[in-house]
C-alpha positions in Angstrom: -77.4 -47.0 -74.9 -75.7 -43.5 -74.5 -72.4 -42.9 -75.1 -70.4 -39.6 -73.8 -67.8 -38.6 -75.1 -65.9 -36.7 -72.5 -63.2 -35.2 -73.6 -66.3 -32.6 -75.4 -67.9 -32.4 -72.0 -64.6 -30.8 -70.5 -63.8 -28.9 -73.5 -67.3 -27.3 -73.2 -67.2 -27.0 -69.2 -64.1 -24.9 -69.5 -66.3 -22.7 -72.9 -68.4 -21.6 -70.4 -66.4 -20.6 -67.8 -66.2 -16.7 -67.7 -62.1 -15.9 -69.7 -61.4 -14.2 -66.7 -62.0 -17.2 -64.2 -60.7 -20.1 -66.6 -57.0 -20.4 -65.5 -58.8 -21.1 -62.0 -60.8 -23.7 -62.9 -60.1 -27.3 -61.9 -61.7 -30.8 -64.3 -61.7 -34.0 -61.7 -59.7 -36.9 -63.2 -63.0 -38.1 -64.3 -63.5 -36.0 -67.1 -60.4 -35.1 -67.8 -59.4 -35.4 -71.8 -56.8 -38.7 -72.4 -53.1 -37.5 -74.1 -50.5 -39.6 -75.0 -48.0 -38.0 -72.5 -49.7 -39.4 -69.1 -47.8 -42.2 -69.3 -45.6 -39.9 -67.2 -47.8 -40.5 -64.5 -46.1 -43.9 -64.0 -42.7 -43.0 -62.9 -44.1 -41.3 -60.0 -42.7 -43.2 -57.1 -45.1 -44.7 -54.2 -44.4 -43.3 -50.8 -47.0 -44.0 -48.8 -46.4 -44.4 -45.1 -47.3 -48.0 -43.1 -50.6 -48.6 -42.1 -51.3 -48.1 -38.0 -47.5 -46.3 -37.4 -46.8 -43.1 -36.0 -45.8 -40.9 -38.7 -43.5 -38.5 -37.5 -42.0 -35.5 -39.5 -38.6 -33.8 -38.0 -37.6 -31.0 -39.2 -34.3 -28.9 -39.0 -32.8 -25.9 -39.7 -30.4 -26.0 -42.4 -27.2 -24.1 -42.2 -27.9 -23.0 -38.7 -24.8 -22.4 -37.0 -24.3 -19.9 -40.2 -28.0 -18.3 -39.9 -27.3 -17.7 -36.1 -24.5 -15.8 -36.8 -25.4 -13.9 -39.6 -28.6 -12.5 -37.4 -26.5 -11.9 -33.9 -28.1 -15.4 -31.7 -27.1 -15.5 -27.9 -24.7 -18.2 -27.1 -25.1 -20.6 -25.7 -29.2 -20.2 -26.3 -31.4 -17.0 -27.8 -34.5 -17.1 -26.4 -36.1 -15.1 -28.8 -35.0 -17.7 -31.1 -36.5 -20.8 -29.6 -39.9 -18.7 -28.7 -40.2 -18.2 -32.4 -39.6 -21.6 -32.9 -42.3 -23.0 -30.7 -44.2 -20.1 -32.6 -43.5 -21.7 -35.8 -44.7 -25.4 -34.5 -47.8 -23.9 -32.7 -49.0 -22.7 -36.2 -48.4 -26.0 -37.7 -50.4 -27.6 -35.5 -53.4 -25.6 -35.8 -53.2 -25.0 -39.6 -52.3 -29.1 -40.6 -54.5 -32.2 -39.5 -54.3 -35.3 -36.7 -50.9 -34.0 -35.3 -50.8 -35.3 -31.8 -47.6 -33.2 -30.2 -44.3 -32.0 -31.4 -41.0 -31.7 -29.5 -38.5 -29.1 -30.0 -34.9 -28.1 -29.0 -32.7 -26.0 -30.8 -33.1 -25.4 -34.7 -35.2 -28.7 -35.1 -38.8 -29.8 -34.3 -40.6 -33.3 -35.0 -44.0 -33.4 -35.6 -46.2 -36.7 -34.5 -49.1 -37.8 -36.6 -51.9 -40.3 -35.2 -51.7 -43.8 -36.4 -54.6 -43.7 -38.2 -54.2 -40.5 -39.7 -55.2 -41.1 -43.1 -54.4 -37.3 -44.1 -53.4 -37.1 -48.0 -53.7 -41.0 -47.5 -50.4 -41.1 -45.5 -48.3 -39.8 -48.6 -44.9 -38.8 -46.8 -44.1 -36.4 -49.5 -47.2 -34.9 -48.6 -46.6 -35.1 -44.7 -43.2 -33.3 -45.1 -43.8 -31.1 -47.4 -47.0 -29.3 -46.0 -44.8 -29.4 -42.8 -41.7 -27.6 -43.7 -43.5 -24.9 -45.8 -46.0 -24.3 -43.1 -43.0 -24.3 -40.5 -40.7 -21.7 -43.0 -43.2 -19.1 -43.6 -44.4 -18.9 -40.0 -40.8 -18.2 -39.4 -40.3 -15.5 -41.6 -44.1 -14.1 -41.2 -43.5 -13.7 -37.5 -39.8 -12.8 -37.3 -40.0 -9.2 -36.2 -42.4 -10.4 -33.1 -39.6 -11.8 -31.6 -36.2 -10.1 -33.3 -37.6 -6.2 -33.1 -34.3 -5.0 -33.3 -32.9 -7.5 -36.2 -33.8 -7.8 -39.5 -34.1 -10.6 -41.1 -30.8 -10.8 -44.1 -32.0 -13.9 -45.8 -34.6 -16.8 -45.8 -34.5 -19.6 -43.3 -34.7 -23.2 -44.9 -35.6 -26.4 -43.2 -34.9 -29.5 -44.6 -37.4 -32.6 -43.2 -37.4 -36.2 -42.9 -40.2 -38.8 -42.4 -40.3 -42.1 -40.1 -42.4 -44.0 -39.0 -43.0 -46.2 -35.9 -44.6 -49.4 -35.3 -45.5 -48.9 -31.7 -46.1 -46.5 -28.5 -43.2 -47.3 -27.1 -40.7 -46.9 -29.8 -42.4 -43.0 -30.2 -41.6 -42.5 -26.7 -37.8 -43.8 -27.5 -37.4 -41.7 -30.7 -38.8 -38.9 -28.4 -36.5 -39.9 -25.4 -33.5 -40.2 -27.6 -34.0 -36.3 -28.8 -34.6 -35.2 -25.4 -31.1 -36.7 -24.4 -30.1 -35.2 -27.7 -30.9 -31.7 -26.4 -29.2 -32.5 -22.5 -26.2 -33.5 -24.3 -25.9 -30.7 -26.6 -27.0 -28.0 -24.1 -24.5 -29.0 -21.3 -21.7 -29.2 -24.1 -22.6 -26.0 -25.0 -23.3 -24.0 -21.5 -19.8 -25.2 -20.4 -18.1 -24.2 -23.9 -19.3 -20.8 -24.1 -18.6 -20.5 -20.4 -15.0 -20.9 -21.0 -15.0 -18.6 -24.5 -17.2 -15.8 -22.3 -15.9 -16.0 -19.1 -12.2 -17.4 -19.3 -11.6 -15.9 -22.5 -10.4 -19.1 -24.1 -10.4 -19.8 -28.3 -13.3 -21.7 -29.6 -10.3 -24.0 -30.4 -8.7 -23.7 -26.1 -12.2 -24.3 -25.5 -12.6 -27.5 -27.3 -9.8 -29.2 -26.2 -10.1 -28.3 -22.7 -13.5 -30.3 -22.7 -12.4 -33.3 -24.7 -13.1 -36.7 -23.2 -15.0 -35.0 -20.3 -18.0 -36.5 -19.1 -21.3 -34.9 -18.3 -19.6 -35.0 -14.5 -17.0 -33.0 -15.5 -18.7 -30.8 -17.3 -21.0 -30.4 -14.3 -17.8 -29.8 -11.9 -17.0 -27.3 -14.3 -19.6 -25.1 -14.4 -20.0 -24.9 -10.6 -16.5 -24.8 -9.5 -15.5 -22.2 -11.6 -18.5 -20.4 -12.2 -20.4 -20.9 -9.5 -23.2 -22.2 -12.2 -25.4 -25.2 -11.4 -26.7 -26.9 -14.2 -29.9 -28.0 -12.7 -30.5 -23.9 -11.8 -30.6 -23.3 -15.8 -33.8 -22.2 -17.9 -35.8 -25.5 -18.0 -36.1 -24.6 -21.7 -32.4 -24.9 -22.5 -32.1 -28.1 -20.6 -35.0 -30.1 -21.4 -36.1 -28.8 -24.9 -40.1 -27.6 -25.4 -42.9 -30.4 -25.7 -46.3 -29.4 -27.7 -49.3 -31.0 -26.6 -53.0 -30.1 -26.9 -55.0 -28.7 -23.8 -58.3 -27.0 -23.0 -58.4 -23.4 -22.4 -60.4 -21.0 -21.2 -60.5 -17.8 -22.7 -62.2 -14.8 -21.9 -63.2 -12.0 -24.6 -64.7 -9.3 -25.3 -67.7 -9.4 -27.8 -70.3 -6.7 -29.5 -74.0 -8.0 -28.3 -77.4 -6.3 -28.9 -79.1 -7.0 -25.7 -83.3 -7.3 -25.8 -84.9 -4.1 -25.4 -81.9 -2.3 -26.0 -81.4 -0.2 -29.3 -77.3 0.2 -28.6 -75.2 -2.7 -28.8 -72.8 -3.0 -25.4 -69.5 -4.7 -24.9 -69.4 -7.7 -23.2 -66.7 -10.3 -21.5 -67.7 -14.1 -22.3 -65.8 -17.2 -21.3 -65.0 -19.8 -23.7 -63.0 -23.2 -23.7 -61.0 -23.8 -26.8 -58.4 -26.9 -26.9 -54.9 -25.2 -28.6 -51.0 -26.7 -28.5 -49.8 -25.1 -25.4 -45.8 -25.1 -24.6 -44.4 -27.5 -21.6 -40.5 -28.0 -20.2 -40.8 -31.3 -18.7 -39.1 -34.4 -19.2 -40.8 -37.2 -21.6 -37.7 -39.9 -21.0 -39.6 -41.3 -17.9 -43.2 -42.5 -16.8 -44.5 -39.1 -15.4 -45.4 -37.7 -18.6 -46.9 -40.4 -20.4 -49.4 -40.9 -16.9 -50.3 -37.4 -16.6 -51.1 -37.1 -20.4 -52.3 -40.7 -21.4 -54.9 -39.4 -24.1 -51.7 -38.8 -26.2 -51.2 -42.7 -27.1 -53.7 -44.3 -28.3 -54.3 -48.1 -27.9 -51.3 -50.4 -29.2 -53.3 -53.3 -29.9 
């Protein structure tokens, strides 16, 4: 019987690989030479994510309220800021595999993997990390779409977390509880910078005048003294932006050589693509979930 001995194979693989192309070339485990030193390999730590969850990745913005300063945000809410943001999670989605939707409000955005994702074999380092660089360099790379007038001083850093979930319908409470998350926080804020804008109060004045109110209050507030209903504001602000995959159809323009013709002509042709498209709607009740049902798969 032959024997190989392949720690010669791979030294004579990489031989004849040109000088110039040898720091790019890759040996598979299988071949690879034995040292004394992988015993390293050992303290890595298993983090592979349970079998038929949801694996959901939430990202958010770290050091925010400093960032938004720094780079002259609208208060209570920059649009240009939370475009950019649904920018950022639209290129995730399309560049990484099986996510099924995303949900966004202010400097943070969870991703939602299938249950049977299998992608890097459900490694959450792997999940989080691919997420949060994708997400940081699509927010640098298209800054200046949205801030034309701003640079950018400094990198943006997101720092990520993974969980997973056993069922549907604890996805659609982790998704419910950050959509009351973003009602919360939105009406806090609205009314707060209402009184600093408006009434001239201290960011101190202004907190106090609003402790122990109730969302009531709060309401009362905005519409007795500033003749602001809630309801009337930017669905964005209020309900946060959900991503979910739909068909659509696309017209553009493309070079053809028609028969008999020696001249190539311009010509319009429809397509139907499936891409993560933006919504404002509320995910706490049944509405959504009905209207969109391909989202969940089955919970058996």
């Amino acid at each position: 019987m032959w024997t190989i001995n392949t720690a010669i194979v791979a030294s004579r693989v990489v031989s004849a690989v040109a000088p110039s192309c040898r720091r790019f070339s890759v040996i598979s485990r299988g071949v690879m030479a034995k040292s004394k030193f992988e015993y390293v390999r050992d303290f890595e730590m298993d983090d592979t994510c349970l079998a038929h969850c949801w694996v959901v990745v939430r990202l958010d913005g770290r050091n925010f309220h400093r960032f938004a300063e720094k780079h002259n945000f609208t208060k209570p809410n920059d649009s240009r800021a939370l475009e950019l943001m649904t920018r950022c999670a639209q290129t995730v989605m399309t560049q990484l595999e099986d996510i099924v939707m995303a949900y966004g409000q202010s400097d943070e955005y969870s991703f939602i993997f299938k249950r049977k994702s299998n992608w890097f074999r459900r490694r959450a380092s792997k999940f989080m990390t691919n997420v949060a660089s994708q997400f940081a360099s699509s927010y640098v790379f298209y800054w200046k779409d949205y801030f034309k007038d701003q640079d950018l001083l400094y990198p943006p850093a997101f720092d990520g977390r993974v969980v997973v979930y056993p069922s549907n319908q604890t996805l659609k409470d982790y998704l419910s509880w950050r959509q009351a998350d973003c009602h919360i926080n939105n009406l806090y804020n609205t009314v707060f910078w209402m009184l600093i804008q408006r009434s001239k109060l201290t960011p101190a004045q202004a907190q106090e005048r609003l402790q122990g109110t109730l969302a009531a209050d709060k309401n009362e507030i905005l519409f007795s003294e500033y003749n602001v209903n809630y309801n009337n504001e930017p669905p964005m602000f209020r309900k946060g932006t959900v991503m979910i995959w739909k068909k659509i159809k696309e017209v553009i323009s493309k070079e053809i050589q028609l028969p008999g013709e020696t001249e190539e002509k311009t010509v319009e042709v429809a397509r139907t693509r499936t891409k993560p498209v933006a919504l404002h709607c509320d995910i706490i009740g049944d509405a959504f979930w009905k209207e969109h049902p391909e989202i969940l798969e089955d919970d058996s």
